[in-house]
C-alpha positions in Angstrom: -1.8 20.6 -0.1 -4.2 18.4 1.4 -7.7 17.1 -0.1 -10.4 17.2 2.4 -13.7 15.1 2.4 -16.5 18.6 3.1 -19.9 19.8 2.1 -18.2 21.5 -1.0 -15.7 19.1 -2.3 -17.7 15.4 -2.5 -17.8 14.7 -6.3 -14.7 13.6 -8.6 -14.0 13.3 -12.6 -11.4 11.1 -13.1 -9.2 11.6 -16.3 -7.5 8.6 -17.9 -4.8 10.0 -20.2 -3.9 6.6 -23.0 -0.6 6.9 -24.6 1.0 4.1 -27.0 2.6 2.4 -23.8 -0.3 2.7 -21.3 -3.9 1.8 -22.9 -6.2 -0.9 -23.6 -7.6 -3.2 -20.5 -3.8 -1.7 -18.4 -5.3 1.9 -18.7 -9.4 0.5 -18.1 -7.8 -1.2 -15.1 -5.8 1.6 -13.5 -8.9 4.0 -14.4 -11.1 1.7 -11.7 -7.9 1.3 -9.3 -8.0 4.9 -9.1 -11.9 5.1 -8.4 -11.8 2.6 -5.9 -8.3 5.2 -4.4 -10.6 8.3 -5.0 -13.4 6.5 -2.8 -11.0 5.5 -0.2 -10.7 9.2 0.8 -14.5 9.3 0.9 -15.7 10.9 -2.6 -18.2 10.1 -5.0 -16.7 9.0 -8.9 -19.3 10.7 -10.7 -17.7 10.2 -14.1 -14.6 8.9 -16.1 -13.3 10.8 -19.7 -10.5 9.6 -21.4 -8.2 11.0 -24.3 -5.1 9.6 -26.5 -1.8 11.5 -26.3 1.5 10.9 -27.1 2.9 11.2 -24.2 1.4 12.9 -20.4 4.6 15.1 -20.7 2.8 17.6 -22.5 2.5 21.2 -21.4 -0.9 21.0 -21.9 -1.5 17.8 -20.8 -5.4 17.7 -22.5 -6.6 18.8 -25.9 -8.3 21.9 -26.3 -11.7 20.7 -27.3 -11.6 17.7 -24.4 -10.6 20.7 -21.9 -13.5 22.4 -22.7 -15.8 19.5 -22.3 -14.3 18.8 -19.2 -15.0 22.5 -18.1 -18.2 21.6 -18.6 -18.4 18.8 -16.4 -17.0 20.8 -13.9 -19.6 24.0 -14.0 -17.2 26.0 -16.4 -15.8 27.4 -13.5 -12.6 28.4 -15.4 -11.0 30.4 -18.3 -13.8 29.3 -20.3 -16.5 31.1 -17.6 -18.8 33.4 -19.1 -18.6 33.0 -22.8 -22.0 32.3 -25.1 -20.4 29.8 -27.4 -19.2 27.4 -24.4 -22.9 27.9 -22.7 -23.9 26.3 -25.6 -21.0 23.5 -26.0 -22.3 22.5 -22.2 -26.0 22.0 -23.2 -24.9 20.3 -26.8 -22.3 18.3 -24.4 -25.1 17.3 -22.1 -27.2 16.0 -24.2 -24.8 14.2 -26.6 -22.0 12.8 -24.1 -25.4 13.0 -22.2 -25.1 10.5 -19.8 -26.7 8.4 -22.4 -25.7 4.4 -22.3 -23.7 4.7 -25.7 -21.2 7.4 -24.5 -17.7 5.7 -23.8 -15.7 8.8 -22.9 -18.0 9.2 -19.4 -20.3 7.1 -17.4 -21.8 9.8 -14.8 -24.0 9.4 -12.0 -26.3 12.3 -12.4 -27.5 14.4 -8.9 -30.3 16.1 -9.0 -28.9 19.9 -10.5 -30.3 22.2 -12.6 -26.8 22.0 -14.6 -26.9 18.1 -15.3 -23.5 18.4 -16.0 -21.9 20.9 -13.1 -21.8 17.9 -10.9 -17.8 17.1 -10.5 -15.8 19.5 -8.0 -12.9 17.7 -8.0 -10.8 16.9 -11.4 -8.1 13.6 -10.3 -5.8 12.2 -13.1 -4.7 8.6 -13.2 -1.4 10.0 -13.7 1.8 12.4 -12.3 1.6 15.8 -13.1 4.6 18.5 -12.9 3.9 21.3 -11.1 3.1 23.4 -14.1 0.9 21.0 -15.8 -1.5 21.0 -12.4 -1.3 24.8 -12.3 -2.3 25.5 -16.1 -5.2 22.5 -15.9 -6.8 23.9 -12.4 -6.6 27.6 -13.8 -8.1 26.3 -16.6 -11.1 24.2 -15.3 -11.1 26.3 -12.2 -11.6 23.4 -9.6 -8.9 21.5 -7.5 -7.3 18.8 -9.8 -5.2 16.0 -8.2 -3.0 13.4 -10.1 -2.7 9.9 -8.8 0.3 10.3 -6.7 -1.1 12.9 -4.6 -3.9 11.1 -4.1 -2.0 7.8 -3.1 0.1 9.8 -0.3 -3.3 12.0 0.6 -4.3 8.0 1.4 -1.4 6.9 3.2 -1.3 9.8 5.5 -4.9 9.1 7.1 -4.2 5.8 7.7 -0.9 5.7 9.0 -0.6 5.1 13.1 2.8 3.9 14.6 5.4 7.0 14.6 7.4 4.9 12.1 4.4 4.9 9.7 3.8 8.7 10.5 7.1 9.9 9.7 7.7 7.9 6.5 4.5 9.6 5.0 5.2 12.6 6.0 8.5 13.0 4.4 6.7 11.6 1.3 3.9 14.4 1.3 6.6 16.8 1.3 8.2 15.8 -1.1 5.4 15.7 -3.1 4.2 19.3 -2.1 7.7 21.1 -2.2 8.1 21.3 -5.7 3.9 22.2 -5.9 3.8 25.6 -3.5 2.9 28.4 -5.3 3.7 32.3 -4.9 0.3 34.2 -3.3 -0.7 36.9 -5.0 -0.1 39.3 -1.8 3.2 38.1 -1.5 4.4 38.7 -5.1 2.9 42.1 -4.5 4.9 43.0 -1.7 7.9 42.1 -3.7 6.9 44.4 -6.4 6.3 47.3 -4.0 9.6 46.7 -2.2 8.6 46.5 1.5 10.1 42.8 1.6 13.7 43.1 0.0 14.3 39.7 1.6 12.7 36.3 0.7 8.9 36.5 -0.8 6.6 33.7 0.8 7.3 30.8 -1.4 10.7 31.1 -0.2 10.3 31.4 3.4 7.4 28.3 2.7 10.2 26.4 0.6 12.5 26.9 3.3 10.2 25.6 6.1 10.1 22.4 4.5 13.3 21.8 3.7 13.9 22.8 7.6 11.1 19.8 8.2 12.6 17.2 6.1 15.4 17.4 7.7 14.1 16.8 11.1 11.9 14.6 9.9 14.7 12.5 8.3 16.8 12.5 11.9 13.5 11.4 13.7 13.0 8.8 11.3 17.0 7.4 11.3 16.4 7.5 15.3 13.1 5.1 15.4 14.9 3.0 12.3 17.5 1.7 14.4 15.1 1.0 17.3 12.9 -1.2 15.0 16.1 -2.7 13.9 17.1 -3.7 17.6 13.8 -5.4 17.5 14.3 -7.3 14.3 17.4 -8.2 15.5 16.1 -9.7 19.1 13.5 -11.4 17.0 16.2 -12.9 14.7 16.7 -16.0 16.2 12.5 -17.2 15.6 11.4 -18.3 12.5 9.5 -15.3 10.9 6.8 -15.3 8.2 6.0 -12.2 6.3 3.0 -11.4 4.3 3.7 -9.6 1.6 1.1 -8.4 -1.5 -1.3 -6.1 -3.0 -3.1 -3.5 -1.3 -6.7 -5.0 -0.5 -5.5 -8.7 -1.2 -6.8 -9.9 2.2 -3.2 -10.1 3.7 -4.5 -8.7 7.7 -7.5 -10.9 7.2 -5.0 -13.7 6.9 -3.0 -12.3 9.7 -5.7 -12.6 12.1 -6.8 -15.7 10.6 -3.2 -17.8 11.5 -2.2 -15.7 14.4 -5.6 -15.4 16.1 -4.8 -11.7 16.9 -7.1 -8.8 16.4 -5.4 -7.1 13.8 -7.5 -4.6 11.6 -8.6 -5.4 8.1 -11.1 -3.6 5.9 -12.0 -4.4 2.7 -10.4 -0.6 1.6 -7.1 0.3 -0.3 -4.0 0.4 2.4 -6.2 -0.2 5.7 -3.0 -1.2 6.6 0.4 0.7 6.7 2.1 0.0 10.1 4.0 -3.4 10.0 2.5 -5.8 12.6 4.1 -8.7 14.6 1.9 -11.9 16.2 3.0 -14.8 16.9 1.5 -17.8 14.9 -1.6 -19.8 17.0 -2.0 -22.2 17.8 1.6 -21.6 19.5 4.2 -23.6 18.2 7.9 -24.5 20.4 10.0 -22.3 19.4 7.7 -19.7 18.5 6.6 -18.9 15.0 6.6 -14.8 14.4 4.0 -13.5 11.8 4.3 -9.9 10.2 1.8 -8.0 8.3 3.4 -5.3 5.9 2.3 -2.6 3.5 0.6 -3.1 0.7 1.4 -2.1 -2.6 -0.5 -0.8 -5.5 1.1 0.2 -9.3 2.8 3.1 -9.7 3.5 3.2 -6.4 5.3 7.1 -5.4 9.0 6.8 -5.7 9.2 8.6 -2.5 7.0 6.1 -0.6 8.5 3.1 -1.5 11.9 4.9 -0.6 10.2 5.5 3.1 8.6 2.4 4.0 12.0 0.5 3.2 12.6 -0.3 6.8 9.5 -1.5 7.0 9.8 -3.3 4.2 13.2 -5.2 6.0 10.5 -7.1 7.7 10.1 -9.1 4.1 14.0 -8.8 4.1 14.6 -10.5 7.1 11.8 -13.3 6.8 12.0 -17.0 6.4 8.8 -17.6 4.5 7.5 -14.6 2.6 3.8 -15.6 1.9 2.8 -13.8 -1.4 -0.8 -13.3 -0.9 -3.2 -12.2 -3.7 -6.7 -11.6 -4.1 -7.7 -14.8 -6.7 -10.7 -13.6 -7.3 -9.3 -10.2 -8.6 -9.2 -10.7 -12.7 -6.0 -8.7 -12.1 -4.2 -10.0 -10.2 -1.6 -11.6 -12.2 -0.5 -7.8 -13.0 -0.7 -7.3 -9.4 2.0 -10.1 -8.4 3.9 -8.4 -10.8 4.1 -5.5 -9.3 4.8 -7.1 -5.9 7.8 -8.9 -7.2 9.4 -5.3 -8.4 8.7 -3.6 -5.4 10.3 -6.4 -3.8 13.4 -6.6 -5.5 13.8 -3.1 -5.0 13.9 -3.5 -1.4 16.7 -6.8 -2.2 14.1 -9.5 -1.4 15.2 -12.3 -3.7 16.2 -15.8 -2.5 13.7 -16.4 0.3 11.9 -19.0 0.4 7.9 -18.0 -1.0 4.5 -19.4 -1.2 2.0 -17.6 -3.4 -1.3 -17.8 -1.9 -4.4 -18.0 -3.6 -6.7 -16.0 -1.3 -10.4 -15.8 -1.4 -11.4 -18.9 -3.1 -14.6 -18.3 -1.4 -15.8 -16.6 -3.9 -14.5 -18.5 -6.7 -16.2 -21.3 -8.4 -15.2 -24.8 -8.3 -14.3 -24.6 -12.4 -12.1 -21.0 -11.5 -10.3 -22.9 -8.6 -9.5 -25.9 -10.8 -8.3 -24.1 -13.4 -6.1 -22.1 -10.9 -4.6 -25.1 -9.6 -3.5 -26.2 -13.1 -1.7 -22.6 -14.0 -0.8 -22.6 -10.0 0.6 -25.8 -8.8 2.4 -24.8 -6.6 0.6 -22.2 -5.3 -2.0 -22.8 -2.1 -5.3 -22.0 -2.6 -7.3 -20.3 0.5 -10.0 -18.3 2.2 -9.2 -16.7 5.4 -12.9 -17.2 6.2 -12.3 -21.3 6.0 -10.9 -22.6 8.8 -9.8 -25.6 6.8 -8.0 -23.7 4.5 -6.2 -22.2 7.8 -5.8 -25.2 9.8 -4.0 -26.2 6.4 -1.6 -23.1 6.1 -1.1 -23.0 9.2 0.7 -27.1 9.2 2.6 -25.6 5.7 4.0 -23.1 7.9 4.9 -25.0 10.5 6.7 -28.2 8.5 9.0 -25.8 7.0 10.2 -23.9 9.7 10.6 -27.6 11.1 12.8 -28.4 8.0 15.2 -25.4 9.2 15.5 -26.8 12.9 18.7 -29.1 13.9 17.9 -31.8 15.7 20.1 -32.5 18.8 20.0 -34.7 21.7 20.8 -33.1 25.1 21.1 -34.4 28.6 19.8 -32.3 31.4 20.4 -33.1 35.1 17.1 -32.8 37.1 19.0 -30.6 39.1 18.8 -27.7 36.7 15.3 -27.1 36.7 15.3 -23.7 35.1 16.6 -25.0 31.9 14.5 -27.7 31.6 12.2 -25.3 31.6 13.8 -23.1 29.2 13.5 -26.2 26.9 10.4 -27.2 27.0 9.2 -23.5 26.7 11.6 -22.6 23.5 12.1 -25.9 21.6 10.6 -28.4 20.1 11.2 -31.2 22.4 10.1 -35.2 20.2 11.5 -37.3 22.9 12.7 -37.6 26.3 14.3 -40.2 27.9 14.2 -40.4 31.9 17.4 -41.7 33.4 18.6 -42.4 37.2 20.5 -38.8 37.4 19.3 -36.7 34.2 17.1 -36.7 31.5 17.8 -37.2 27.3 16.3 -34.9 25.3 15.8 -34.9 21.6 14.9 -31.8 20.6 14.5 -29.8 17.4 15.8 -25.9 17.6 17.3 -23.5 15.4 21.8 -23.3 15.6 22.0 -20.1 18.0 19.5 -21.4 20.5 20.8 -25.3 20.4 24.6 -23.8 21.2 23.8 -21.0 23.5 22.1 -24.0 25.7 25.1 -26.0 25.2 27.2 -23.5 26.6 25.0 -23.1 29.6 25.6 -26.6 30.3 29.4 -26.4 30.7 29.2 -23.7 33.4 26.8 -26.2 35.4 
């Protein structure tokens, strides 16, 4: 189950279902999160509806009447084909909902059709539907219907890379389609006839992916503990993580304090696979910088579940740097949802900064008035290089205030570890004496005692 950008399949409804704990400016503002999603994949929004319901439990997870303008919308393609009485529901819906400026259940920009409004060929709903509840809406508008979770992993897995990254979202999609497969008509057929006495196949297809998981699961356990060899060598540097909402300008920071050529575009989840620079200009010892996954609300279950490892890169960090997009009106809502997903994962006590990004396109007034509700906060651009040139010194005085300092006396005889010093420390002082030379340097405890115990075997 897979959505695919084609000739056939470019427009999309999207269906906002308001119950009495998800409505207002929350459900207005996960309604465009999801166009901007829908986009992503590389379809046109061509219209919102909305409807109240109790819950988005239901059976029937839309009213009949709003079903039936819907179908409309969608070339009443469905159950309602065919019938007088709706032919003339779609005109008197046409006209009325009619794509005129006063119509607040949809906003839809109108192609060129004979049917004005047999213009949407995908139906995507900014919330999860069971298995059931997809299968009853898409036999009843008779188009492909989506629910924001599928689209959300449908996202993830183009724009995954490493193996890590590949794997994760792959166990996620099958998850998410498992439960989904359906019975073809030819195979419930042969069932009934009694030339397959064994399993019909949905079975055989259930089967299959329970036979993939698992692999995919060993895989997954195998390249885990390889990235957490690598963590582990890379435990000894101080190391920075970036952490935020999807689109919050987090790899355009990256390559902003690391001066690597790491890829950001201004899209949902451009980046999935956790990246590692080093912070430049280079600091002794060296500073480690990584880039991790965005998140977004309602984030699958499954998916956070699978980027967890990748996630350890937060874990593991000295400075998490909580990046948000200031100029977002939502982004207080957004840092919310950061700071679950992040205790989820156990990230608690380490040390954070929230950065303010993308003051550029803020007013002097909005960044005033930021600093007042934020002051502790740093306010940024990643396209200033004063605002770097700043975050970068922030970064570097508190991995200072972590070092010990230590005063060590090398004899010029042991070149290779004055070396090592100079390369790996921070050295504030030497000293030039007739046999040796004082250092005072500033390192973290595992490097300053390793060297010390190098020094005995001299």
């Amino acid at each position: 189950m897979q959505l695919t950008a084609k000739a056939s399949l470019n427009h999309a409804l999207l269906i906002s279902i308001c119950t009495p704990e998800f409505k207002g400016d929350e459900a207005k503002e996960s309604l465009a999160e999801l166009a901007r999603l829908v986009t992503t994949l590389g379809f046109k929004v061509v219209g919102t509806q909305s409807q109240k319901q109790s819950s988005t439990k239901r059976v029937n997870v839309l009213g009949l009447g709003k079903l039936a303008e819907i179908a409309q919308l969608t070339g009443n393609k469905g159950v309602v084909e065919g019938r007088e009485e709706d032919a003339d529901l779609a005109e008197e819906i046409a006209n009325e909902a009619g794509f005129t400026a006063n119509s607040s259940a949809v906003s839809l920009d109108i192609p060129s059709e004979n049917l004005p409004y047999a213009c949407a060929d995908v139906v995507v709903f900014d919330c999860d539907l069971s298995p059931s509840q997809l299968r009853n809406v898409e036999n009843q508008l008779g188009v492909e219907v989506f629910d924001r979770t599928g689209i959300i992993i449908e996202i993830f897995s183009r724009h995954a890379r490493t193996k890590t990254a590949k794997l994760q979202v792959e166990i996620a999609r099958l998850n998410y389609v498992a439960p989904r497969l359906r019975e073809s008509s030819c195979g419930d057929k042969e069932r009934q006839m009694g030339k397959g006495a064994g399993e019909t196949t949905l079975e055989l297809n259930r089967r299959k992916i329970r036979d993939q998981l698992a692999e995919l699961k060993r895989e997954l356990v195998s390249v885990q503990d390889e990235m957490k060899g690598r963590r582990t060598q890379r435990s000894e540097l101080f190391c920075v993580a970036l952490v935020g909402y999807t689109n919050a300008g987090k790899s355009s920071m990256m390559r902003a304090i690391t001066g690597s050529d790491v890829v950001g575009e201004n899209k949902l989840f451009a980046t999935l696979d956790t990246t590692v620079r080093a912070l430049h200009p280079i600091t002794q010892p060296r500073i480690l910088v990584s880039d991790t996954v965005g998140f977004i609300k309602k984030l699958p279950h499954d998916l956070v579940a699978s980027f967890h490892s990748t996630l350890a890169e937060a874990h593991d960090a000295s400075l998490l740097l909580y990046v948000v997009d200031a100029s977002d009106p939502s982004f207080r809502s957004q840092l919310e949802v950061v700071h679950e997903v992040l205790e989820k994962v156990g990230v608690e006590d380490s040390k954070k900064l929230l950065v303010l990004n993308k003051s550029d396109q803020l007013s002097t007034e909005q960044q005033q008035a930021l600093i007042q509700e934020f002051p502790d906060a740093m306010i940024t651009s990643a396209r200033n290089p004063d605002d770097v040139s700043t975050l970068h010194k922030y970064i570097v005085g508190v991995a200072q205030n972590e070092m010990i300092e230590d005063e060590i006396i090398i004899p010029y005889t042991a070149k290779g570890i004055i070396g090592e010093i100079r390369s790996s420390m921070s050295v504030t002082k030497e000293e030039y004496e007739y046999s040796h030379i004082k250092f005072t340097v500033r390192s973290n405890a595992i490097d300053l005692e390793r060297l010390k115990k190098r020094m005995l075997n001299l």
